[in-house]
N, C-alpha and C positions, 0 to 999 in steps of 0.2 A: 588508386585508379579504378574506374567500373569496368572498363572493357578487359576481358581475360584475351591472352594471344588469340586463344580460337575463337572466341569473339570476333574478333578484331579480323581473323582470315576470314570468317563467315560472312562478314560486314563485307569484306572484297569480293567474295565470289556473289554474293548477292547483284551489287552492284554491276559485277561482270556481265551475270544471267541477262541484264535487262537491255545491255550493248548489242550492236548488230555488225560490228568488223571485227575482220581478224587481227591479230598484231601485224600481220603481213599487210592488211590491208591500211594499218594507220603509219606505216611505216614512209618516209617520204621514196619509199620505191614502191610503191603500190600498183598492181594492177587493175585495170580497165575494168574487172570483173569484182563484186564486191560479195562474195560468202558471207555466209550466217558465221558468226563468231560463236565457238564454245570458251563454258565456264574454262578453262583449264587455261585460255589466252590471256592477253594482257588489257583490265578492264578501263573501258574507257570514263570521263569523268561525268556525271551527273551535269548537263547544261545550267542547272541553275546554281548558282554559286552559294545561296545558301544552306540546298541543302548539302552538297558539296562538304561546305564545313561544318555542318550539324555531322557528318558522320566521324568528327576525331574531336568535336564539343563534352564536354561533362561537368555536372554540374556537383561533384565531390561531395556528395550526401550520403553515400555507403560507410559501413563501419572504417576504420583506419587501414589499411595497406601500405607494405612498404612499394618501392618502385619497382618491385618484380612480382609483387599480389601478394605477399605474405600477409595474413593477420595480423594488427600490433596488439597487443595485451594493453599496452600501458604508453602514456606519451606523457609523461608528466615527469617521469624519474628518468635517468639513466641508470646503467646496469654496473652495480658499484659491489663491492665486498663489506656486507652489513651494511644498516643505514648510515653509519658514519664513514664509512673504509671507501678508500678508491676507488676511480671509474675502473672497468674493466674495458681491454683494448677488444674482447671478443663481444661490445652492446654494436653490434653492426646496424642495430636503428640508429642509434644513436652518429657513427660515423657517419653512413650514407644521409641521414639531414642535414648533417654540417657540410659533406660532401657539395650538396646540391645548392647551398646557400652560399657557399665559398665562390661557385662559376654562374652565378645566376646572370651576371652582367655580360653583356657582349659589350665590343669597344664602339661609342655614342658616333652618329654620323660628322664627317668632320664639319661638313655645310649640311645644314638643315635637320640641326639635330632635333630640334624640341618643334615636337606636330601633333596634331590630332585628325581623326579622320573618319569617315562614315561610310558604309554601306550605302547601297543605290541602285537604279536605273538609268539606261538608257533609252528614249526611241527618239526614231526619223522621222522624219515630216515628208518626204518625199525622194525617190530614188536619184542614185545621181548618175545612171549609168554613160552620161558622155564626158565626165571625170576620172572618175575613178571602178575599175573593178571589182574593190571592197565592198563585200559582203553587208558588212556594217555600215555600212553608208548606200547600201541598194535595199534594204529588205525591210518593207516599213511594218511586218507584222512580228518581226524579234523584238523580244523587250530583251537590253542586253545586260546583265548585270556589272555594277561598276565598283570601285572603291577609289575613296578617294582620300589622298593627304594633303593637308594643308602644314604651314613651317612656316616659322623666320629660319635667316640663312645663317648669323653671324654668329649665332648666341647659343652658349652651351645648352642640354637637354635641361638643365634646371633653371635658363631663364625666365624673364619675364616673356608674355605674350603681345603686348603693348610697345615693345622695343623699338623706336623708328630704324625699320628693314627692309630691304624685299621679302615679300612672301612667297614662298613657294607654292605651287597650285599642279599636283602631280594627280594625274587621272588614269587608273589603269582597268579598261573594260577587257572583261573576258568575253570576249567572240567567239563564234563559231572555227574562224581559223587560226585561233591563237588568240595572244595575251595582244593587246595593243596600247600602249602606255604613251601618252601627253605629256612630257617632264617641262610642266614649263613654269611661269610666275606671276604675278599681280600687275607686272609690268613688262611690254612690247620689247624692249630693248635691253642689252645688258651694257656690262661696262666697256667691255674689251671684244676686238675683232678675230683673234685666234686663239685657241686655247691653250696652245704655248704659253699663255700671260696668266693662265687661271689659278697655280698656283701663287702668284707673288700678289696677285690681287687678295686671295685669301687672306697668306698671311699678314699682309698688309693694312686688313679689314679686322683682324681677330685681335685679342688683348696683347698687348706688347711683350715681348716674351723674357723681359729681364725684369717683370712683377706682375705680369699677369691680370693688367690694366688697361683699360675698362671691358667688362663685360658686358656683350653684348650691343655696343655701341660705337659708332664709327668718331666721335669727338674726340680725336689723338693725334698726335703726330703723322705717327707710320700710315695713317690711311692717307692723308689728306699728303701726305710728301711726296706719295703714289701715284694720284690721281692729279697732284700739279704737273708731274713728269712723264703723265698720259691722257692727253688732251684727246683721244678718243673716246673718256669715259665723260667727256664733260654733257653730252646728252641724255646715258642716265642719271646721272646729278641731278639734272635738273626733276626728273622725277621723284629721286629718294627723299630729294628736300622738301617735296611736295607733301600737301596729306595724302597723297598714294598709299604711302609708307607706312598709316596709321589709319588701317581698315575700320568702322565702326564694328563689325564683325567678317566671318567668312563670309557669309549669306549675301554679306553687300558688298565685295571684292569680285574684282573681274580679272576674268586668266588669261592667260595667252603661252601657246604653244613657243613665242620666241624666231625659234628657228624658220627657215624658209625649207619645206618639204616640195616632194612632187607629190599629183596626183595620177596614176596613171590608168587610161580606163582599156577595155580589154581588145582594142584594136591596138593599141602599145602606143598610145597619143602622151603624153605630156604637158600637165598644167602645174606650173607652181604655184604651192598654195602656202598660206600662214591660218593658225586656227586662233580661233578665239571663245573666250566661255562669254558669254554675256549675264549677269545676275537679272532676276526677275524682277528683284527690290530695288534694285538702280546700286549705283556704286557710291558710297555713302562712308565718310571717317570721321576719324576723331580728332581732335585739336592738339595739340604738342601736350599743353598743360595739363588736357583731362588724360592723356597718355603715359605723363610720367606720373601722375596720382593715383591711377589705376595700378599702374605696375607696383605699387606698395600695397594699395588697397583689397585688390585681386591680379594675382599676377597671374593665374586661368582664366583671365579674362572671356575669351575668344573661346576656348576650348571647352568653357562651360558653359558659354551662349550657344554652341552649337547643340551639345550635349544635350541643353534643358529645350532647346525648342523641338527637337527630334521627339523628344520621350513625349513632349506634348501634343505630338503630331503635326507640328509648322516646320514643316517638309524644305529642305535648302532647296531652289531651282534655278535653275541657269541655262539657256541657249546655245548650243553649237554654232556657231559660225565660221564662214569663211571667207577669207578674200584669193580671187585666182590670177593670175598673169599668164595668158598663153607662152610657152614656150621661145615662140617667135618674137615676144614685146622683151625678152628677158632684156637687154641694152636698151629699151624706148626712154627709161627713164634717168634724172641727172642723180642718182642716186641708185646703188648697188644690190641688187634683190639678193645679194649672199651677205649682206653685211647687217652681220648681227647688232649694231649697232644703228640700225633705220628701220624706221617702221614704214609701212604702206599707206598712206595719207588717205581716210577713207574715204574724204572729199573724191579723190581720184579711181580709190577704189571700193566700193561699198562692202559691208559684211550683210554676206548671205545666212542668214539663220535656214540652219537644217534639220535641228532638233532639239529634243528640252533632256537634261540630266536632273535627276530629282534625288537628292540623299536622302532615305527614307530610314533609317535600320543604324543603332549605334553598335562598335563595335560589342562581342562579347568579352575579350581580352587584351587590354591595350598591349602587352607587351607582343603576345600569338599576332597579332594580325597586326595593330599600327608602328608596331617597333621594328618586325620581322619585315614586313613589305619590304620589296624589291623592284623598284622604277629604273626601267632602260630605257632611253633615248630608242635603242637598238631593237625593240619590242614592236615594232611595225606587223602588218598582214598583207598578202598579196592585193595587188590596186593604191599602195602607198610606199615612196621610195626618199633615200635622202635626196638632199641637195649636195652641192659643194661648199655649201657655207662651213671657212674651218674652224667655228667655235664647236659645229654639232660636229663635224670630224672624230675631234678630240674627245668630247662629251663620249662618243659611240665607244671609245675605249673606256676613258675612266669611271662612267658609271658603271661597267660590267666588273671593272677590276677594284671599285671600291668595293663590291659585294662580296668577293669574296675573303676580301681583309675583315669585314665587318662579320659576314655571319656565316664565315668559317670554313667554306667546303663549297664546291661546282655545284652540287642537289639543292642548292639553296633554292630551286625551279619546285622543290618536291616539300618545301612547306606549305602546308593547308593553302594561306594566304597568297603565295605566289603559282601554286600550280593552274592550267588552266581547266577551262570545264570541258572542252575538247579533246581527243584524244592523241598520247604522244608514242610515239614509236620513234629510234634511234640509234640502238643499238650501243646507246652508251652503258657502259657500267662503272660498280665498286667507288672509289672516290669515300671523301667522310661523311660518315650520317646518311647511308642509302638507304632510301623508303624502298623503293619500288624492288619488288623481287621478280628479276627475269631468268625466266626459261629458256631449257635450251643451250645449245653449247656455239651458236649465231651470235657472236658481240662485234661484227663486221659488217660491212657492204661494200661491194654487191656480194650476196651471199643467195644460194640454190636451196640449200639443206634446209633440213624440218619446215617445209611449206614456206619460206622466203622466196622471194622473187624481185630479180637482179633488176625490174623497168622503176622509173623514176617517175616522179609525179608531175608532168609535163605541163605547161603554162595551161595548153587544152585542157585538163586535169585536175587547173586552181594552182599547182605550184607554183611559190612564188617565183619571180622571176626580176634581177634585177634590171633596171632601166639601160638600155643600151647608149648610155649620152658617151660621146663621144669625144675623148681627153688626148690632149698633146703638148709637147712644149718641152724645154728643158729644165732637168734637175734646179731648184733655185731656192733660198731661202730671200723670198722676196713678199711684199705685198701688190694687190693691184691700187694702179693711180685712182680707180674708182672706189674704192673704202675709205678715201682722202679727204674729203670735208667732216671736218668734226667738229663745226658750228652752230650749222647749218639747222639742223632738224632741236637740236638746242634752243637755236632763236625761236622754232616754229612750236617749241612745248609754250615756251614764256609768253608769248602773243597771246596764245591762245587758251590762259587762265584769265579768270577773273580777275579785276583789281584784289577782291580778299585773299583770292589763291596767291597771286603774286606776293603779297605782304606776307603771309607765310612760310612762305620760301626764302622772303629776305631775313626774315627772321630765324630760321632754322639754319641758315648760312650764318646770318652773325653767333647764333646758339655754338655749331660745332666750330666757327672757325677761333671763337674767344677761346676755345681750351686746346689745341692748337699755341705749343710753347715757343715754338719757331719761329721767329718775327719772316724770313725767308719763304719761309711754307705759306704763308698768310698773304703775303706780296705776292706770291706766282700764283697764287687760287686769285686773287683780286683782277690781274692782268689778263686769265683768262675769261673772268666776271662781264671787262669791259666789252671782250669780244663778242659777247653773249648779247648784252645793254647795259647803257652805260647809267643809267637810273638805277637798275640792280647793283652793278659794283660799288656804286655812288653810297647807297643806300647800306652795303655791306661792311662799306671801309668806312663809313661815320662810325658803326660801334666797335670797330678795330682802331681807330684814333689812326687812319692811316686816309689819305685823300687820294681819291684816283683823279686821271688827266680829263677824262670826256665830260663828264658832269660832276654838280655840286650838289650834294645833297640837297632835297627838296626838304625831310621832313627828319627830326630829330629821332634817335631809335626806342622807341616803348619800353617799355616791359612785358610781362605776359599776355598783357590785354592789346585786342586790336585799336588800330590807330584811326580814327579817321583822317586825320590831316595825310598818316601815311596812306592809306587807300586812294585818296585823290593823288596824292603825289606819283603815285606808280599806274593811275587808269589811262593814262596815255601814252608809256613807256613802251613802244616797242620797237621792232629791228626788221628790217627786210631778210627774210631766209632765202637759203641757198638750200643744196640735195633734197626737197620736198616737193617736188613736181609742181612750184609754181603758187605751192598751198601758201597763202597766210597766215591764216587761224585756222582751228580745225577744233568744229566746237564735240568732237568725241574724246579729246584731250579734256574739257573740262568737267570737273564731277558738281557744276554749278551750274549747267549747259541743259541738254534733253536729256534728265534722269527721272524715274518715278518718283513722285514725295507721298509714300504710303506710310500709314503707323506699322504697317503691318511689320513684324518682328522686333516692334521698339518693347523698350521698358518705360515704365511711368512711376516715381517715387510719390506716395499719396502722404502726407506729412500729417501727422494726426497726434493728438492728447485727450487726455479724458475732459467728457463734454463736448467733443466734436459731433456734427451735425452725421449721425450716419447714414439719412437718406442721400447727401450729397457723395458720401463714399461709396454708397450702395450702385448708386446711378453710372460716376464716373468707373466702376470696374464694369459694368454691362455693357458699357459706349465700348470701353477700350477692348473687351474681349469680343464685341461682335468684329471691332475692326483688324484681330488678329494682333494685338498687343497683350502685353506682361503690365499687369498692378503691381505693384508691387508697397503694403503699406508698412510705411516710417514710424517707429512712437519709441517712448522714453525705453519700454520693456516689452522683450516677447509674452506671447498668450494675448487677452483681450483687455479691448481698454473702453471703460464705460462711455456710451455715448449719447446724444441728444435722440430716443427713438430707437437704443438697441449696442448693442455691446459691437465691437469692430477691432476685427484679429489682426493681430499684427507680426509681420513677417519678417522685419529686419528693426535694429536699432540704430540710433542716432549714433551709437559706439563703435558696431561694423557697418556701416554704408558710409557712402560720398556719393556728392553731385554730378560727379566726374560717371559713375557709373550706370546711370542714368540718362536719359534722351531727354524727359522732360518732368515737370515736377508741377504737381495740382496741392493747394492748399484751401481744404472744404472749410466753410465757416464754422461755425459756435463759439461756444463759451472757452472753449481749447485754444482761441486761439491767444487768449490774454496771457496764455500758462505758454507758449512757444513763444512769446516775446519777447521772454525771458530768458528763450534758450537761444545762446550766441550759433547754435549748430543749426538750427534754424534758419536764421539770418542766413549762415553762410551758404547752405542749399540753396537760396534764390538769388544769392549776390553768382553765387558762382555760373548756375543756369542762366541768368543773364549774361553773364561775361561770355561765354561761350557761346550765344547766339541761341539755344533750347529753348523752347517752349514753355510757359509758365500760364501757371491760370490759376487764380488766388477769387474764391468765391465768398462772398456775406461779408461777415466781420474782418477774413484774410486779406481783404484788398488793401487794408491801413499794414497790415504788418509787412505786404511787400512793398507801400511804397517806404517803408520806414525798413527795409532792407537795402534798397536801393539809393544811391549817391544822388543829391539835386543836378537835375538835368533829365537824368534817368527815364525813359520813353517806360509807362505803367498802361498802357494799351496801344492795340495794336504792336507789327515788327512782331508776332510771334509770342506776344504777353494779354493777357486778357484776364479784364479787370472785370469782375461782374457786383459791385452790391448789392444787386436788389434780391425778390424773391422768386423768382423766376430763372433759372439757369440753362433751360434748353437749346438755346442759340450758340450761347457761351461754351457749351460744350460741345457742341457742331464744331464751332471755331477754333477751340482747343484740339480737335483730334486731328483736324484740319492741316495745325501746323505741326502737327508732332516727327511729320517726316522730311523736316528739312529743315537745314539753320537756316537765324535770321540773323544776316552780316547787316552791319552798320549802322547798329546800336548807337545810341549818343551816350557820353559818359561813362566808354568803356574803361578807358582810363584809371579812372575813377573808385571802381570798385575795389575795397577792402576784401580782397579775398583771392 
């Protein structure tokens, strides 16, 4: 360790010196009058949360120490009797490292255990003071520092990243008045209406406990026996089945707070509100197949896409939003503002953008900061209250009391990571693993002695204050009749994808329900299929050899490649909805709808051999890096590979990459390319870039080797593919960067492809 105790006290009294309240005064009994705070009081935190954690950071470059500052001599031996003779029980280095190695684990989170996550910013765009009385939401000249985690929910900490799941999308900015945490997910809606249910949904969802199968994947029995027996979940279904579930990365994943909160502004008014992240780069995924190739290929997928565009400086952004409901509208609509299970139709209600969060800053210690974090529902600031929606109810307890299962002790407030930049006074003590050393013989209130003072921190004063809504009724284990349509807002997801998005979904339904051993479990997911549409069941129970009553299947079930016969068969498939105010379609459900199609954050596989043209590989990394994209060049071997005009480095091999990992895939002409003609991996990089809708652009001599990858019928320009022979390529490469940020569905001959 570098830092010596009194270091480490100095480092505190420093920090004190530059505080201006007293511990009386950060106490939530604080008086009206605010004193100069002396060194000797209890110091408050550094506002910026970096350097916050720069003060318990080291970077272990000092000679060796044990954990208590002793000097080691030697770390190479243990301390033994002669060089052959036994350990000795008195080599105390020796015990305390094994010591420390033995408890390094803490127990993994049981939902959303495998995350990564970054440092950041917050700011406002503009005050909101006839909402809310939050600080954080009125003060547009605070920049507020943020941290944020991303997760799948299902899947042990040593999953893959790629695993079709919810994602988790937890936000926790340190304020002025405290910690304030977003614990919400990639998707509006959850499965279940109460949190009573959240355990049997888990277990339901996780590997089956008499072998410990499947990991990380819902294609089993126990989920799907679940979910046929709780037709409330059948609206996020239709999400999970979606590409939702199979983000392109975080950067292009949109959040949502879930829950329905208040806003309350400082006359004690009342607005219900729902939050939302909006992505700068639009909401962007991955296809099933590049999803499970990836999870073998790189199963950090996500976590090192984040990771490498941060250190490069492509900064993750995303939008605050909001949607509100006065108080007074809470019954206007035929669908339930507590029911976690419905979203706000933004047709009906639009999202207000309030501000941009930008992750700038990768963590310095994944386990100190992204392991350690501690997300509460319960983490709120004065001008923000619950609801009564009772999944967040339940949430308000169990996320508080899974932390202390997890990481051991009540002070869990007092790791770097969790504490806030604000200062705490409370009067609590002792407990296990206490940071904070308090003075003073005060661990009570109201309390007089040693300069405390018994008044309280009055709503006047910024104390919080909970909302005075007002509750009655008798004891009952009941539901309301209004959480009661569980079709409804289902029909109105289905509507409102694309034909390709639809085909997806039918596919991802025939995916998980083929493995699914229960012919029973199969038949009640089917039944609840038709209530949904009956083209969708139709289309799900042809690859189950099972025939639903409403319709006949239109179109035979594929394989991995999309269908066009199925895309037409399903673009006129839809269903009148109920509990969605009236909505249809609702083109913020579709990620094919009004999204960005930028390159910016893609990657590009540049496929190369010796004797490739390197002016053309020269040019396409300059297009792609003005546009804010990754090259990334392909060839037989790392180091350099002789070219037509200069030698051309190469970054990955034909051995570690796939298409799948990639958005889009350029092949420069020369003489190289007779020598990749010959390489079936080759081939398969543009057979497979096609099949998945990517972007391709094959220039000079490469334009014969894609179409000689490609199946007869096979569209070789235009849809996203651009063919250039001649000698001139600056249009071609307009065009190609063009398409780089968007698929192109409805390929002909997708079928087709060997690959």
């Amino acid at each position: 360790m570098n830092q010596t105790r009194r270091d480490f006290l100095q480092t505190g009294l420093a920090l004190a010196s530059t505080t201006g309240l007293t511990l009386a005064d950060t106490t939530a009994n604080a008086t009206e009058t605010k004193p100069t705070m002396s060194t000797e009081q209890s110091p408050a935190m550094p506002a910026d949360k970096t350097q916050d954690l720069a003060t318990v950071t080291t970077a272990d470059r000092e000679p060796l120490t044990t954990n208590v500052g002793q000097p080691i001599s030697s770390d190479l031996n243990s301390l033994r009797a002669g060089e052959r003779g036994p350990t000795l029980l008195e080599d105390y280095v020796l015990s305390e490292k094994l010591q420390h190695f033995d408890h390094e684990r803490i127990p993994e989170r049981i939902v959303h255990a495998r995350g990564a996550a970054a440092h950041g910013i917050f700011k406002l765009y503009e005050p909101l003071p006839e909402l809310t009385a939050a600080k954080v939401l009125n003060d547009t000249s605070r920049t507020t520092p943020v941290f944020v985690r991303f997760s799948t929910v299902a899947g042990s900490r040593g999953s893959a990243d790629t695993a079709r799941d919810v994602r988790g999308f937890a936000v926790k900015m340190y304020t002025d008045e405290g910690n304030w945490d977003i614990v919400g997910n990639n998707i509006p809606v959850f499965f279940i209406q109460d949190a009573i249910k959240f355990p049997d949904l888990i277990h339901a969802a996780k590997p089956e406990p008499n072998n410990e199968i499947p990991q990380a994947a819902t294609a089993h029995d126990t989920f799907w026996d679940f979910i046929s027996l709780t037709p409330e979940s059948l609206h996020m279904v239709m999400w999970i089945m979606s590409d939702r579930t199979l983000p392109r990365s975080f950067g292009m994943m949109e959040g949502f707070g879930v829950h329905t909160f208040r806003l309350v502004n400082a006359e004690g008014k009342s607005t219900f509100v729902k939050f939302h992240w909006k992505p700068v780069l639009g909401v962007h995924s991955l296809v099933w197949d590049e999803a499970q190739q990836i999870a073998g290929k790189n199963a950090d997928f996500h976590r090192a896409d984040m990771w490498e565009a941060i250190e490069k400086g492509n900064f993750l952004e995303w939008e605050l939003g909001i949607q509100t409901i006065p108080e007074s509208d809470e019954e206007k609509f035929d669908f339930d503002v507590l029911d976690a299970t419905k979203l706000w139709p933004e047709e009906l209600l639009p999202v207000r953008r309030i501000g941009k969060m930008t992750l700038n800053r990768n963590p310095d210690n994944y386990f100190a900061e992204t392991e350690q974090v501690a997300y509460n529902t319960t983490n709120i600031v004065p001008g923000i209250d619950f609801s009564n929606d009772p999944l967040l109810q339940g949430r308000n307890f169990s996320y508080l009391d899974t932390q202390l299962s997890r990481l051991g002790t009540p002070n869990f407030t007092e790791l770097p990571i969790n504490r806030p930049t604000c200062p705490v006074s409370n009067n609590q003590r002792d407990a296990h693993m206490r940071h904070t050393i308090n003075k003073g013989r005060v661990s009570y209130t109201p309390a007089s002695l040693d300069g405390h003072s018994p008044d309280e921190a009055t709503p006047s004063r910024g104390g919080f204050t909970s909302y005075p809504a007002a509750v009655s009724g008798p004891k009952v284990r009941a539901r309301s009749k209004s959480f009661g349509d569980h079709y409804g807002q289902a029909k109105l997801f289905w509507n409102s994808q694309t034909p390709p998005e639809r085909e997806h979904i039918v596919k991802a339904l025939q995916f998980e329900l083929s493995k699914v051993e229960t012919r029973e479990v199969r038949v009640r997911m089917l039944g609840h299929l038709e209530k949904i549409n009956g083209m969708l069941a139709a289309q799900v129970g042809m690859a189950l050899g099972e025939t639903t009553s409403g319709h006949a299947a239109a179109a035979k079930p594929g394989g991995t490649s999309d269908s066009v016969e199925e895309t037409n068969a399903l673009a006129s498939a839809t269903t009148p909805t109920t509990a969605s105010g009236g909505v249809q379609q609702s083109k913020a459900l579709s990620m094919n709808g009004n999204q960005p199609h930028s390159a910016k954050g893609r990657k590009v596989a540049i496929l190369v051999e010796a004797g490739v043209d390197a002016s053309q590989v020269t040019a396409m990394q300059a297009a792609l890096k003005a546009a804010g994209a990754t090259a990334e060049v392909v060839g037989p071997h790392l180091g350099t590979v002789a070219g037509s005009g200069g030698a051309v480095m190469v970054a990955k091999t034909f051995a570690n990459s796939s298409p799948a990992t990639y958005d889009a895939v350029f092949v420069p002409g020369g003489k190289s390319v007779a020598m990749l003609q010959q390489k079936g991996d080759a081939h398969v990089f543009l057979a497979q870039t096609y099949k998945h809708g990517k972007a391709i652009a094959a220039f000079g001599e490469a334009a014969d080797l894609l179409k000689k990858s490609l199946p007869d019928g096979a569209s070789v320009s235009g849809m996203g593919v651009v063919s250039e022979g001649g000698a001139s390529h600056s249009k071609a490469l307009t065009t190609f960067i063009d398409a780089i940020g968007t698929r192109h569905w409805g390929r002909p001959a997708l079928e087709h492809v060997a690959a």
